[in-house]
C-alpha positions in Angstrom: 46.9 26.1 14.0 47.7 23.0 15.5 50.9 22.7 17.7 53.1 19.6 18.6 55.7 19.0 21.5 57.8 16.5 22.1 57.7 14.7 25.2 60.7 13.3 27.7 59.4 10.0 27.1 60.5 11.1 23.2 56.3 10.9 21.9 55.0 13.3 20.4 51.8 15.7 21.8 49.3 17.2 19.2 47.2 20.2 20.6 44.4 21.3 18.3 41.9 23.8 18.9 38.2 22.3 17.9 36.1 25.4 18.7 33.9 26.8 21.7 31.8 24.8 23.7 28.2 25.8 22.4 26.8 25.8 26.1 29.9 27.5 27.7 31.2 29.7 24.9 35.1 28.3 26.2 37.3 27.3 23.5 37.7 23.7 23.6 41.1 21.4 22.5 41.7 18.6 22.1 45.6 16.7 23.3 46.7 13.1 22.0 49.7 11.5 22.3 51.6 9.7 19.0 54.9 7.9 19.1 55.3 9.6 15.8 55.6 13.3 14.9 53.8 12.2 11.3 51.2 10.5 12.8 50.3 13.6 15.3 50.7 15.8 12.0 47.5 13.0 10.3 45.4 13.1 13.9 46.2 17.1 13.5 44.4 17.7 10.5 41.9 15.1 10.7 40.6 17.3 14.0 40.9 20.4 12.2 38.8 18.6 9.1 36.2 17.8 11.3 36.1 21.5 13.2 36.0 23.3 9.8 32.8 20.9 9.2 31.1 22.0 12.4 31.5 18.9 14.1 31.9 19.9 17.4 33.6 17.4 19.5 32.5 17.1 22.9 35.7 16.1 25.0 33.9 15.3 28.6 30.7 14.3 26.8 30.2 10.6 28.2 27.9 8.0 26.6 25.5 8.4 29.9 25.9 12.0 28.9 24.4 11.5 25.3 21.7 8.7 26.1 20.4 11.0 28.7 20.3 14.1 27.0 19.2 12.0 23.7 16.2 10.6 26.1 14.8 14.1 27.3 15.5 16.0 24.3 14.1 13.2 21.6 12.0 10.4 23.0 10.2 12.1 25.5 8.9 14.8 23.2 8.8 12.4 20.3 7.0 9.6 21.5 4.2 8.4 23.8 4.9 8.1 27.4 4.6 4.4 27.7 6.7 3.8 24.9 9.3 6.3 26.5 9.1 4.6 29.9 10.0 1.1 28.0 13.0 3.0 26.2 14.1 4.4 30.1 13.9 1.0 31.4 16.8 0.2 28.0 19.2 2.8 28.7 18.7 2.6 32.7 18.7 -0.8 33.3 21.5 -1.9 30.8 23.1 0.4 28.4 24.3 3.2 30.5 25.6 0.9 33.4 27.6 -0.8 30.6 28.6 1.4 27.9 27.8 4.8 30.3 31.2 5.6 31.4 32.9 5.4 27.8 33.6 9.0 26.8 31.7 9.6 23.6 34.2 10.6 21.5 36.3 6.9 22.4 33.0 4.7 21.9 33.8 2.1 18.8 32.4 -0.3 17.2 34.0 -3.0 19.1 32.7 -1.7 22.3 29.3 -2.3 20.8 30.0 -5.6 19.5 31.3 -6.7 22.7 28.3 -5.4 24.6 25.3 -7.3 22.5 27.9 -10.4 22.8 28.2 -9.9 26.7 24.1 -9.2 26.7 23.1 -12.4 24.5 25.3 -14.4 26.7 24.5 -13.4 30.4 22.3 -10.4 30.4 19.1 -10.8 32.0 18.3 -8.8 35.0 15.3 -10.4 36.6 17.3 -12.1 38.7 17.0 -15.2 36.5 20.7 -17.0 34.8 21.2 -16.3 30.7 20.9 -14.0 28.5 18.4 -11.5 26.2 16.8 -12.9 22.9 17.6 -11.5 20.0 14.7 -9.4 19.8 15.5 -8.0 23.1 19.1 -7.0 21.5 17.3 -5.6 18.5 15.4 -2.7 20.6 18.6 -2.2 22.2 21.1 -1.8 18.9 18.1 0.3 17.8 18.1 2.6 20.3 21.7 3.4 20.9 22.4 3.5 17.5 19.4 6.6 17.3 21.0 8.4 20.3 24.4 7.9 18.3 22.4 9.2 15.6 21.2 12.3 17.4 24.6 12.8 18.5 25.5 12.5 14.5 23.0 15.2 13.7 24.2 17.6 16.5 27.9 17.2 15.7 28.8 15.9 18.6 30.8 13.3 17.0 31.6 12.6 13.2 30.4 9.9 12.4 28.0 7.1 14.1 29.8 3.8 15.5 26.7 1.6 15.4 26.6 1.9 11.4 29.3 -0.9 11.2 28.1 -2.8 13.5 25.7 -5.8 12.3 22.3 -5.8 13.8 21.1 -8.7 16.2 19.0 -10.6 13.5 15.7 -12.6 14.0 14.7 -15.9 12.5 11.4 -14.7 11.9 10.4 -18.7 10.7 12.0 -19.9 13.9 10.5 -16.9 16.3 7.1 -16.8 15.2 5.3 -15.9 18.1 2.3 -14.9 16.2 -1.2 -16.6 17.5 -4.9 -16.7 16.1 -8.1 -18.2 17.1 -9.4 -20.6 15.5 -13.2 -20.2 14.9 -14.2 -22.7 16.9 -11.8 -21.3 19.9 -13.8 -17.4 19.1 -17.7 -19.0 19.4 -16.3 -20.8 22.7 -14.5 -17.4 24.2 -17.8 -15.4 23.1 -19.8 -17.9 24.5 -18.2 -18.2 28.1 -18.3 -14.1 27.9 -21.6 -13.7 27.0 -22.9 -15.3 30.6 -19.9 -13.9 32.4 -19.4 -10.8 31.4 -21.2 -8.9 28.9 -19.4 -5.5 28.3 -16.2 -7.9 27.5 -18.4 -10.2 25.1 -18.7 -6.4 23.2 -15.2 -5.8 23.1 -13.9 -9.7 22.5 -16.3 -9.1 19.4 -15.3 -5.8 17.9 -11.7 -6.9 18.7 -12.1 -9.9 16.4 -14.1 -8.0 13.6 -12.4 -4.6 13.3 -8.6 -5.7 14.4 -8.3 -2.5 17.0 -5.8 -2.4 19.5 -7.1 -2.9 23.2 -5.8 0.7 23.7 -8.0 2.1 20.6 -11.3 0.3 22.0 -10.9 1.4 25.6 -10.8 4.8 24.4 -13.5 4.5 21.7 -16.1 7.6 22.4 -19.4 7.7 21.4 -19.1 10.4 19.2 -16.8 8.5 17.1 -19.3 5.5 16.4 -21.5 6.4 12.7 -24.3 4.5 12.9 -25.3 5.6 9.5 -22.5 5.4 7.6 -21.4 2.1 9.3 -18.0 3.4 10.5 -16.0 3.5 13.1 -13.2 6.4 13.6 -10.2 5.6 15.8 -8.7 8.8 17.1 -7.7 8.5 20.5 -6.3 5.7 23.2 -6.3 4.7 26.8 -3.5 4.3 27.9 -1.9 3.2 31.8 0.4 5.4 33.0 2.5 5.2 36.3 1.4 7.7 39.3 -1.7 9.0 36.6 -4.2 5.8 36.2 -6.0 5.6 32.9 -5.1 8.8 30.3 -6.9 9.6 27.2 -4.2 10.3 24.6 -5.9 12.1 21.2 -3.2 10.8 19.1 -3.0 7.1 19.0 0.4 5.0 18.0 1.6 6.4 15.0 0.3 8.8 12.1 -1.4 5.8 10.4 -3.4 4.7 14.0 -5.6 7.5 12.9 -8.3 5.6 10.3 -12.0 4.9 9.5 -13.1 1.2 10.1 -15.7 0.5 8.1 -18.3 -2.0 10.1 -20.9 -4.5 9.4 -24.5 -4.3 10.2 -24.3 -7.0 12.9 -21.5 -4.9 14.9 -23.8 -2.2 14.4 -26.4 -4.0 16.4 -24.1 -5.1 18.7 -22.9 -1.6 19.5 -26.5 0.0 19.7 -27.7 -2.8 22.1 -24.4 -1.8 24.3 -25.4 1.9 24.3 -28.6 0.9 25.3 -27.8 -0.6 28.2 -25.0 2.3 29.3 -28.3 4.7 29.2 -30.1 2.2 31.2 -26.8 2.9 33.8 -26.6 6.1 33.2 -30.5 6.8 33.8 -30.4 4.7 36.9 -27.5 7.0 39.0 -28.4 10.0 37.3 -25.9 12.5 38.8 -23.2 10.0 39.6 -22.8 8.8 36.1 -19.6 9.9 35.1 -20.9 11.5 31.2 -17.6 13.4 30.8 -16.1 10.6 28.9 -18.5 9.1 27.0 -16.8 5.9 26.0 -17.8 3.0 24.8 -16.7 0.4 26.6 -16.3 1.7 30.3 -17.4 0.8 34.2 -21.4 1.1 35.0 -21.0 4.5 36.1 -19.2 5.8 33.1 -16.1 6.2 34.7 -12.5 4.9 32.5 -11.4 1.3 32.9 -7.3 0.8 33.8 -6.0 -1.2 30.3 -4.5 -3.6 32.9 -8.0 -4.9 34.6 -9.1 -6.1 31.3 -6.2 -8.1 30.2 -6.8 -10.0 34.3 -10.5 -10.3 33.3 -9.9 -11.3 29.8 -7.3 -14.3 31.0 -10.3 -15.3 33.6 -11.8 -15.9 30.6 -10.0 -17.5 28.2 -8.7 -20.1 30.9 -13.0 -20.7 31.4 -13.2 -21.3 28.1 -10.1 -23.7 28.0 -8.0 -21.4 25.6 -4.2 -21.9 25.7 -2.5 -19.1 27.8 -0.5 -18.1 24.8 -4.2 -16.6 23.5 -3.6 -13.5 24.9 -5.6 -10.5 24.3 -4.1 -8.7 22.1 -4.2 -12.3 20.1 -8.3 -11.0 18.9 -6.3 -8.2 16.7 -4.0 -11.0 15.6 -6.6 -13.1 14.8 -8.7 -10.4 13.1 -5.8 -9.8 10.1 -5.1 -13.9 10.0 -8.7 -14.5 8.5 -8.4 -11.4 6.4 -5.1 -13.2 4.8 -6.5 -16.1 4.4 -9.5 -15.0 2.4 -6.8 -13.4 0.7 -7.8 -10.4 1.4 -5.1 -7.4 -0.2 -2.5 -6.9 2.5 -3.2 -2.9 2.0 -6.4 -3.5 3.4 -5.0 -5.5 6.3 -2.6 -2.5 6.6 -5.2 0.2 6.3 -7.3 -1.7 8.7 -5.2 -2.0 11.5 -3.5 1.1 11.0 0.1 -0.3 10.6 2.6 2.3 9.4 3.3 0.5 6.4 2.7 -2.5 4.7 6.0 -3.7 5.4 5.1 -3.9 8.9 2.0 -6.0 8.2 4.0 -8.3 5.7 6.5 -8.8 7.9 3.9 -9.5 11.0 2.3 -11.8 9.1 4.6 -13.3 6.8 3.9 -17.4 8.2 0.6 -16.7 6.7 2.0 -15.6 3.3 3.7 -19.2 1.8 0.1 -20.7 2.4 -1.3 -17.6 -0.3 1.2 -18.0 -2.3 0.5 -21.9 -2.9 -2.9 -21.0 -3.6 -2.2 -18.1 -6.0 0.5 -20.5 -7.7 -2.6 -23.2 -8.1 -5.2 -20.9 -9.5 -2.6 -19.4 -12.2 -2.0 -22.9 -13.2 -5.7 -24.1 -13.6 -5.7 -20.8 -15.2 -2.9 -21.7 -17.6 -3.7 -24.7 -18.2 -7.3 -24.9 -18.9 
């Protein structure tokens, strides 16, 4: 039962009790202050409401509290490790020294308005003046809102605060950053690798024709190359990690990273021609050949590459060949799905290719390509039509 007194100052104090701490085993309640008896009386029963549902609110609990406990409990077992270090790097670096000392129960909507207006207008932290783009405010409104969520799910609070708050949106027609090669700008970047650097002539080329990720290739085994059945099966990534080099990680970026690539007879040739010259390495320093790994694309003496040395060599590269900087590498995987669309090729098959988790994500990816396929499906329907 809920109990009210009534202060000297003539307001009235609600004391409810909300249940016991599930760490402590303490019974926990919770005080406010109304200058009306009714309103304590509305607050009373709204608390109790929310106990008999099992929400459990934690009083002390702090934002910092939750986004921490959120971090170590979700997206470090839930997601890959550089993906986790990016979401430290959020909550470390800008929400917890702005929203951190909030107690959880008190954080509002407004607070998170006010914190992606403050962010968009002077938020930067690389010592440079303005603020984050609003694709920078995106990850962030994304991830406090799934702590909030977590938080939701554990009945910590009632309810989430980030639901009413409108996501930062993105002009995707005015932020286009997506980049191909042209096929002219491919034969001069294969070209200029072919008498510079051979192993990254391979990889420029099964980048372009199968659309894997830099991390997919580097960690591309032997074993998982079918000459026979031209195919290719992606199954594992290299990956850079802090204090550990270069890791193998078996499971690749999401569920749907896990795919056969089906392969043409030409990167078939180009693939045996590079095996034969690992075992022409791998003959030559005999015990020192590192044979543990067996990947495709590593140094002469079989031992991993870091993911970071090839975008360096790559750039060399591209600036040889007199590619604009904006050609980055991942831009071959880019480039891979851009002719696909424009030979209209079935955007499932894009999808399936590059192992997208959905083909939302590749329409939305590619979506400048999409008016241009549209014009030209409107035109053959009308020939059609009108013939």
């Amino acid at each position: 039962m809920p109990s009210f007194k009534k202060l000297k100052s003539g307001n009235w104090q609600a004391q409810v009790y909300i249940g016991k701490d599930p760490e402590t085993g303490k019974a926990m309640r919770e005080y406010k202050t109304f200058t009306r008896k009714r309103d304590a009386k509305k607050w009373a029963r709204k608390m109790e409401l929310q106990a008999d549902q099992g929400v459990v609110v934690q009083t002390d609990m702090t934002v910092k509290d939750l986004l921490l406990k959120w971090f170590e409990e979700y997206a470090v077992v839930q997601t890959e490790k550089t993906t986790h270090d990016r979401y430290e790097i959020i909550l470390k670096t800008h929400l917890i020294p702005a929203l951190g000392h909030i107690k959880l129960k008190e954080l509002s909507p407004a607070h998170i308005r006010v914190y992606l207006q403050k962010k968009r207008k002077d938020g930067r932290k690389d010592g440079k003046e303005g603020g984050l783009s609003e694709a920078t405010l995106l990850k962030h409104y994304k991830k406090l809102k799934q702590a909030l969520s977590f938080a939701v799910r554990n009945r910590y609070i009632a309810a989430n605060p980030a639901d009413p708050v409108e996501a930062p949106k993105i002009d995707r027609r005015r932020n286009n950053t997506i980049v191909a090669l042209t096929k002219e700008e491919i034969s001069k970047l294969l070209d200029v690798a072919k008498e510079d650097d051979p192993l990254l002539h391979d990889f420029i080329y099964l980048a372009v024709h199968t659309g894997m990720r830099k991390s997919e290739l580097l960690g591309l085994e032997w074993d998982n190359v079918d000459f026979e059945n031209k195919k290719i099966r992606v199954r594992q990534a290299l990956v850079g990690e802090k204090g550990n080099g270069s890791v193998l990680r078996e499971s690749t970026k999401t569920a749907n990273s896990n795919r056969n690539i089906d392969i043409t007879d030409e990167i078939v040739e180009v693939l045996k021609k590079r095996k034969e010259k690992q075992e022409e390495f791998k003959e030559f320093l005999g015990d020192n050949y590192h044979d543990e790994y067996n990947l495709v694309f590593c140094k002469e003496d079989g031992e991993k590459y870091y993911p970071d040395r090839y975008n360096v060599r790559y750039a060399e590269l591209r600036d040889k060949a007199g590619l604009d900087k904006e050609k980055t590498l991942h831009t071959l995987r880019h480039t891979h799905a851009s002719i696909l669309l424009q030979l209209n090729e079935h955007p499932k098959i894009v999808q399936e290719r590059l192992g997208h988790a959905s083909i939302t994500q590749t329409m939305d990816t590619y979506s400048h390509l999409i008016p241009t396929l549209q014009a030209e499906a409107a035109e053959k329907a009308s020939k059609f039509l009108d013939a």
